[in-house]
C-alpha positions as CSV (number, residue, x, y, z in Angstrom):
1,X,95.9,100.5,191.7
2,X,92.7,102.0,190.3
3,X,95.1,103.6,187.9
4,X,96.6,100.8,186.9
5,X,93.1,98.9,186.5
6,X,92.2,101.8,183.9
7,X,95.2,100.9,181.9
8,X,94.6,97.3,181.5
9,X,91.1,98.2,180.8
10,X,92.3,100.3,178.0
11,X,94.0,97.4,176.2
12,X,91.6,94.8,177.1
13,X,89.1,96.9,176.1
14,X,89.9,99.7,173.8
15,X,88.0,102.1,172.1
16,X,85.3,101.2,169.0
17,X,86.6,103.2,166.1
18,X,84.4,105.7,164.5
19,X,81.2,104.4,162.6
20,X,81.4,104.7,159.1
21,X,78.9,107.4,157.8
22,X,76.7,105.8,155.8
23,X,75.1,108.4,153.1
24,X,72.5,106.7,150.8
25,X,70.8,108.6,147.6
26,X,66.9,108.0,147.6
27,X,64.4,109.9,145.1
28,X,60.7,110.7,145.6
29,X,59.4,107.6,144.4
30,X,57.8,104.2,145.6
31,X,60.7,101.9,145.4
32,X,63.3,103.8,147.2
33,X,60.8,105.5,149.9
34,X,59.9,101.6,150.8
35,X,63.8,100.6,150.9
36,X,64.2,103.1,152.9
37,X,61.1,102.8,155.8
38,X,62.6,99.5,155.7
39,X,66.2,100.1,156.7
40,X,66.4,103.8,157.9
41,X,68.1,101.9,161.7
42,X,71.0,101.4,158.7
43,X,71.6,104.3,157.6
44,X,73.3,107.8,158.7
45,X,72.3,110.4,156.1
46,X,69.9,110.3,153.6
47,X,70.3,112.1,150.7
48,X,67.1,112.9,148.7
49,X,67.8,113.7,145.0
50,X,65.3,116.2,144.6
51,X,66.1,119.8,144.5
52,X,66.7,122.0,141.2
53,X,68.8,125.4,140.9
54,X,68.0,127.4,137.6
55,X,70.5,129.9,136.0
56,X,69.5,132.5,138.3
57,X,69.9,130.2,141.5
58,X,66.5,129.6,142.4
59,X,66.0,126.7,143.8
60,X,62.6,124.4,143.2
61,X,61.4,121.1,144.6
62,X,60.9,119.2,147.3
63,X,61.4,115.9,149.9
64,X,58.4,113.5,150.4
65,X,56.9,113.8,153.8
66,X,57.6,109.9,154.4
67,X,61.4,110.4,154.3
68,X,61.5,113.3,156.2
69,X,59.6,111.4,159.2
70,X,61.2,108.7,158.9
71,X,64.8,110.3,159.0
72,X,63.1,112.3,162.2
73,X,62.0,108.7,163.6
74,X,65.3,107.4,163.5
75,X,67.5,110.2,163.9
76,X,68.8,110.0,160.3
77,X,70.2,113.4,159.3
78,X,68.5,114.9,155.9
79,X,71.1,116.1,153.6
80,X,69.3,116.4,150.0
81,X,70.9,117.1,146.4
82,X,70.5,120.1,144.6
83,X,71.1,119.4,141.1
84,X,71.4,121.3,138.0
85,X,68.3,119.7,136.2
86,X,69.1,117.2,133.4
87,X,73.1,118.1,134.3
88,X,72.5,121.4,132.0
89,X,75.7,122.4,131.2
90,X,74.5,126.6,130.3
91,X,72.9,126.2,133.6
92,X,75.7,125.4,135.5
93,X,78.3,127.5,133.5
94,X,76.1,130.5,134.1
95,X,75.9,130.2,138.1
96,X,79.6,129.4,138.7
97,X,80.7,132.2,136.5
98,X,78.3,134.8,136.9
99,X,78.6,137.0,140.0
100,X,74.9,137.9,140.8
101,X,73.7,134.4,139.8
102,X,76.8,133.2,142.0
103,X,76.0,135.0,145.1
104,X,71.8,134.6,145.2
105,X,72.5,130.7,144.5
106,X,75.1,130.5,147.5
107,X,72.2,132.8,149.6
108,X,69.4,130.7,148.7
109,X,71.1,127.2,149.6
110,X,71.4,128.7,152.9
111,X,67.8,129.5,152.8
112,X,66.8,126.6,152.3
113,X,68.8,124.8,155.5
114,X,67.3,127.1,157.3
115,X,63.8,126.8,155.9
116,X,63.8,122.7,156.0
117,X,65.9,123.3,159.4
118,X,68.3,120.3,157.3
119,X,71.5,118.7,158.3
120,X,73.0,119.7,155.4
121,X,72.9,120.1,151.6
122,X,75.0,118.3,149.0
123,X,75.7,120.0,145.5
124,X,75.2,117.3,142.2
125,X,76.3,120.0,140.1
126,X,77.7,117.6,137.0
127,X,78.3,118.1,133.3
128,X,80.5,120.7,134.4
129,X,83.7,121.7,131.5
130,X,87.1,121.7,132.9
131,X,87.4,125.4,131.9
132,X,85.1,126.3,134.8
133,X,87.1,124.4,137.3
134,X,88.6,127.5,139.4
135,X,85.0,129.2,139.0
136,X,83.4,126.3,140.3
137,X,85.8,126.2,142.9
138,X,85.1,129.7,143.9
139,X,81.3,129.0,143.8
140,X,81.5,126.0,146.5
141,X,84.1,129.0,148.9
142,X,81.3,131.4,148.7
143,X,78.6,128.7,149.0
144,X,80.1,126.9,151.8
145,X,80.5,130.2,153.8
146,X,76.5,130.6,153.4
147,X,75.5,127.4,154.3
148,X,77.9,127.2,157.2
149,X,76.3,130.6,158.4
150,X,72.9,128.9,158.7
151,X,73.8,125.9,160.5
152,X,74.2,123.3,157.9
153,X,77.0,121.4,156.3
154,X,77.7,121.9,152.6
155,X,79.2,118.8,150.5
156,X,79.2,118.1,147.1
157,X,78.8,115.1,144.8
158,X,82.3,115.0,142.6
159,X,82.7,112.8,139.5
160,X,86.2,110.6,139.8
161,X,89.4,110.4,137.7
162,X,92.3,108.0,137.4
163,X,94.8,111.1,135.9
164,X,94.8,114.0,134.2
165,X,95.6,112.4,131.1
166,X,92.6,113.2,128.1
167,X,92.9,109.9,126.8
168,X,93.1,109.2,122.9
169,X,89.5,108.4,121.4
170,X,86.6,111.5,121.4
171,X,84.7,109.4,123.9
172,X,87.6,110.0,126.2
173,X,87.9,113.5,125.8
174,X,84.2,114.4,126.1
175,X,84.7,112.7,129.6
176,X,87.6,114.2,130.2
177,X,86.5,117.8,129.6
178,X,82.7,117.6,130.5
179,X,82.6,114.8,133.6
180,X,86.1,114.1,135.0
181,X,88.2,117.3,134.5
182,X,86.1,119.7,136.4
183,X,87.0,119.0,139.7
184,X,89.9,120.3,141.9
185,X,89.6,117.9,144.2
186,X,91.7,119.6,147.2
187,X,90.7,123.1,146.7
188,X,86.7,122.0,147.0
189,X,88.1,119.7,150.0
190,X,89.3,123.0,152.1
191,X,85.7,124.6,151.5
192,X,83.4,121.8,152.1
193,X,82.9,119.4,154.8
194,X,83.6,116.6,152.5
195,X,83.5,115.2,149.1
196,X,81.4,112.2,147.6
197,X,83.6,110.7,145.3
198,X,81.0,109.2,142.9
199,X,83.2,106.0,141.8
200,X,81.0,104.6,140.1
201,X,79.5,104.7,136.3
202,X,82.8,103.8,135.2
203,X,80.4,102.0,132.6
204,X,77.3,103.6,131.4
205,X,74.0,104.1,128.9
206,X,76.3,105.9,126.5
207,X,79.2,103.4,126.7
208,X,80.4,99.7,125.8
209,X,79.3,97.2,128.4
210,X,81.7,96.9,131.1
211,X,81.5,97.2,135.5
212,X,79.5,99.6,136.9
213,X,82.2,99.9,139.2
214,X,85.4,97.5,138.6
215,X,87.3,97.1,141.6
216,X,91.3,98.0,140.3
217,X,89.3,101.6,138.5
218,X,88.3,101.9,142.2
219,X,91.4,101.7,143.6
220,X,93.0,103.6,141.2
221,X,90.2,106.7,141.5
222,X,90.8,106.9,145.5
223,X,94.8,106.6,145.1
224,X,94.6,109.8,142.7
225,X,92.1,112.0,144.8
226,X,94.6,110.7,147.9
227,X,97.9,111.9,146.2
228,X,95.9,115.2,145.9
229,X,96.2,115.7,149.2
230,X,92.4,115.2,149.8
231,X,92.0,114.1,153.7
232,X,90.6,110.9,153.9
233,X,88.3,111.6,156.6
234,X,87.0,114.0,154.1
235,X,86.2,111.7,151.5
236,X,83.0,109.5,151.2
237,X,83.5,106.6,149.0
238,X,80.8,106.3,146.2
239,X,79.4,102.6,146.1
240,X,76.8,101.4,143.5
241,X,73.7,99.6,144.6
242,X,72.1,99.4,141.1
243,X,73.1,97.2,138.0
244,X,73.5,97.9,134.0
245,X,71.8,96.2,131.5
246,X,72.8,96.5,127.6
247,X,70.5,95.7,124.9
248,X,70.2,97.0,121.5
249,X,67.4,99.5,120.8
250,X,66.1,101.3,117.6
251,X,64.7,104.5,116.7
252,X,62.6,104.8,113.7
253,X,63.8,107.4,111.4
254,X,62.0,110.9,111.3
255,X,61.5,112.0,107.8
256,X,62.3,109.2,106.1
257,X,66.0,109.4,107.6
258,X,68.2,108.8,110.2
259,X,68.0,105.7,111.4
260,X,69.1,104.9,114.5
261,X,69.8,101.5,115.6
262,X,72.4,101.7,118.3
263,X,73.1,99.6,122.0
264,X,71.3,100.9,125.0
265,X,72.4,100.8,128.8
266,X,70.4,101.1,131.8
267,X,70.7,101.6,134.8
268,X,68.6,98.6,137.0
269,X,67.7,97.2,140.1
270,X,69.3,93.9,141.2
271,X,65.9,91.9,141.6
272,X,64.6,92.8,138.1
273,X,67.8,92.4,136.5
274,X,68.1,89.2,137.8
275,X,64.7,88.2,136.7
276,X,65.6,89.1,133.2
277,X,68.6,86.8,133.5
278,X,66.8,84.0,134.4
279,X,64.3,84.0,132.3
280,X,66.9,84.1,129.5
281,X,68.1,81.2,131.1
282,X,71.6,82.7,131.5
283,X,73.5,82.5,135.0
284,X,75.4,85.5,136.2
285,X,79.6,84.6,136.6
286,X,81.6,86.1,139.2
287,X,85.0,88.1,138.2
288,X,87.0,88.2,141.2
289,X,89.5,91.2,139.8
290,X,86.2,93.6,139.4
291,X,84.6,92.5,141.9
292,X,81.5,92.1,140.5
293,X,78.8,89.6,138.3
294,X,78.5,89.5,134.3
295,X,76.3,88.1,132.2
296,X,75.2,87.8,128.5
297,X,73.0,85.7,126.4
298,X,71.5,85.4,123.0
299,X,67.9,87.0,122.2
300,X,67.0,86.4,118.6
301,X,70.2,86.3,117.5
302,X,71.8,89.1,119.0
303,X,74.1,89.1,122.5
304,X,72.8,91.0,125.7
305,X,74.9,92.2,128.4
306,X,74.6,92.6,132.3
307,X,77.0,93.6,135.3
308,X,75.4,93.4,138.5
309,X,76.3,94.7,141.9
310,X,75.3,92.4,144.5
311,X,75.7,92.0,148.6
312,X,79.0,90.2,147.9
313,X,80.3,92.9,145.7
314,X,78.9,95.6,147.5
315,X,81.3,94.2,150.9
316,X,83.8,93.9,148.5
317,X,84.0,98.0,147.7
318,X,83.5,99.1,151.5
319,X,86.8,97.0,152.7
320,X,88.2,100.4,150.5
321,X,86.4,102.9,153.1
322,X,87.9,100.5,155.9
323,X,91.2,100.0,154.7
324,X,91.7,104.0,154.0
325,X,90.0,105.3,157.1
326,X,87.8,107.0,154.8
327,X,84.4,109.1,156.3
328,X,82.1,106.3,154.8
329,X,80.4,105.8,151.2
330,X,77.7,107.0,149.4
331,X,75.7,104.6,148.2
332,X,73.0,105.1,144.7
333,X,70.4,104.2,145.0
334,X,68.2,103.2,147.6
335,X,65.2,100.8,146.1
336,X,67.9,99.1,143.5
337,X,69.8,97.3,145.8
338,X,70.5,93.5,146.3
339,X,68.2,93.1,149.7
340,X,70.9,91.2,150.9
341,X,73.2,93.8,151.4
342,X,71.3,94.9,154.4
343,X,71.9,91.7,156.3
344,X,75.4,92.2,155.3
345,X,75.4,95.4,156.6
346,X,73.5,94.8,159.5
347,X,76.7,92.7,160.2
């Protein structure tokens, strides 16, 4: 009988499913330190953007006392970024393909978990050209072996792709070859502990006004890194908190020449933006296929353009990490968010 009472138990009653890991991306500074005192009960890992790696692999900066006390508070796990500054492409090209640089970068990462005594680190090595793809792959074998000696876990921040194809226009190509291309998805899978598959940015500063993150680009970015043969439990599904703004901008010339008139994105947080928009007097419209709100209005005589990532579109990305099984997201960036999306969390 007692038996038999465990059974029924089992189906009345069976197991909760894993809890998503929730990984958000905070930096050193007021707004995001205040999001996150706020909501650290939410959140599994935080991820501090704010270590450097030079060409020779040293590595320089630090986390702000508050987050690390906080995370220690609430048993959050600290897993910061180390970044090569400003995305330097000679930076980076020189420590994935340079042997000495190579090995005292992959020895001082481990150094550091053991130094911050850290849950683990996360690499935001980008601007990265597809040629170095196999050396950067080797870099994240030998680094993953150091960290894992020390104790720590070793993930690394990836930029997305649809396919392999180039595309037609420049634009595309200087993705293709400096963002997107870089990455071998299931070769840096096997090394690290996971991967977090940065989908968003699909619209930026440097590009036409579109989704920060539309919802079929989405889909079609996780169906690729899937066919790869990337485990979903190994992927972490990047989620935008923060909105774009376009405007046009315009640089007076230096010498008398080169002009420079030209439209501007920006990244923004989802309570400014929406300031802007109403005091323009604009209201925001929601596009069910992208999953996300858009805006534009006149300002002496010339259109600006918004697409903002709310609560509701924020929900709308994660039923991806629950319909895949995935690890959980990564969410950027803390202190840009729609509050809202904590109650909906919190849910």
């Amino acid at each position: 009988m007692r038996l038999q009472t465990l059974l029924v138990a089992a189906l009345l009653f069976p197991s909760p499913a894993p809890s998503q890991e929730a990984i958000w991306y905070v930096r050193n500074n007021a707004e995001g330190i205040t999001s996150f005192l706020a909501n650290a009960k939410r959140i599994t890992v935080i991820a501090p953007q704010v270590y450097s790696i030079d060409s020779a692999g040293t590595i320089r900066g630090g986390t702000d006392p508050r987050i690390v006390a906080a995370a220690k508070e609430h048993g959050v796990k600290l897993m910061p970024l180390v970044m090569n500054p400003g995305f330097d492409l000679n930076i980076l090209h020189h420590i994935v393909t340079n042997t000495t640089a190579r090995t005292a970068s992959a020895k001082n990462l481990a150094a550091l978990c053991r130094k911050e005594q850290l849950h683990g680190i996360q690499l935001d090595f980008e601007n990265l050209h597809v040629s170095d793809r196999d050396a950067f792959t080797a870099f994240a074998r030998e680094a993953a072996d150091s960290v894992h000696r020390a104790g720590c876990q070793l993930s690394a921040a990836v930029v997305p792709r649809t396919s392999d194809d180039r595309g037609v226009r420049p634009y595309h190509h200087w993705m293709y070859d400096y963002w997107r291309g870089a990455f071998d998805y299931k070769a840096l899978a096997e090394s690290l502990d996971f991967l977090s598959y940065m989908t968003y940015a699909q619209h930026a500063g440097g590009s036409t006004p579109g989704p920060v993150a539309g919802f079929p680009w989405m889909v079609e970015s996780l169906d690729y890194i899937l066919a790869q043969g990337v485990p979903p439990e190994k992927i972490s599904l990047g989620i935008p908190a923060y909105s774009d703004h376009w405007f046009p901008t315009y640089r007076p010339p230096r010498n008398g020449v080169g002009e420079d008139a030209r439209v501007r994105g920006d990244d923004i947080g989802y309570v400014p933006l929406m300031d802007i928009i109403t005091k323009a007097g604009a209201k925001p419209v929601w596009d069910d296929k992208q999953k996300a709100w858009y805006a534009m209005w006149e300002a002496h005589g010339v259109f600006e353009h918004a697409w903002l990532e709310d609560a509701r579109a924020f929900k709308a990305k994660l039923s991806l990490v629950n319909k895949h099984k995935l690890r959980g997201y990564s969410a950027w960036l803390l202190g840009l968010e729609d509050p809202k999306t904590w109650a909906m969390l919190r849910r």
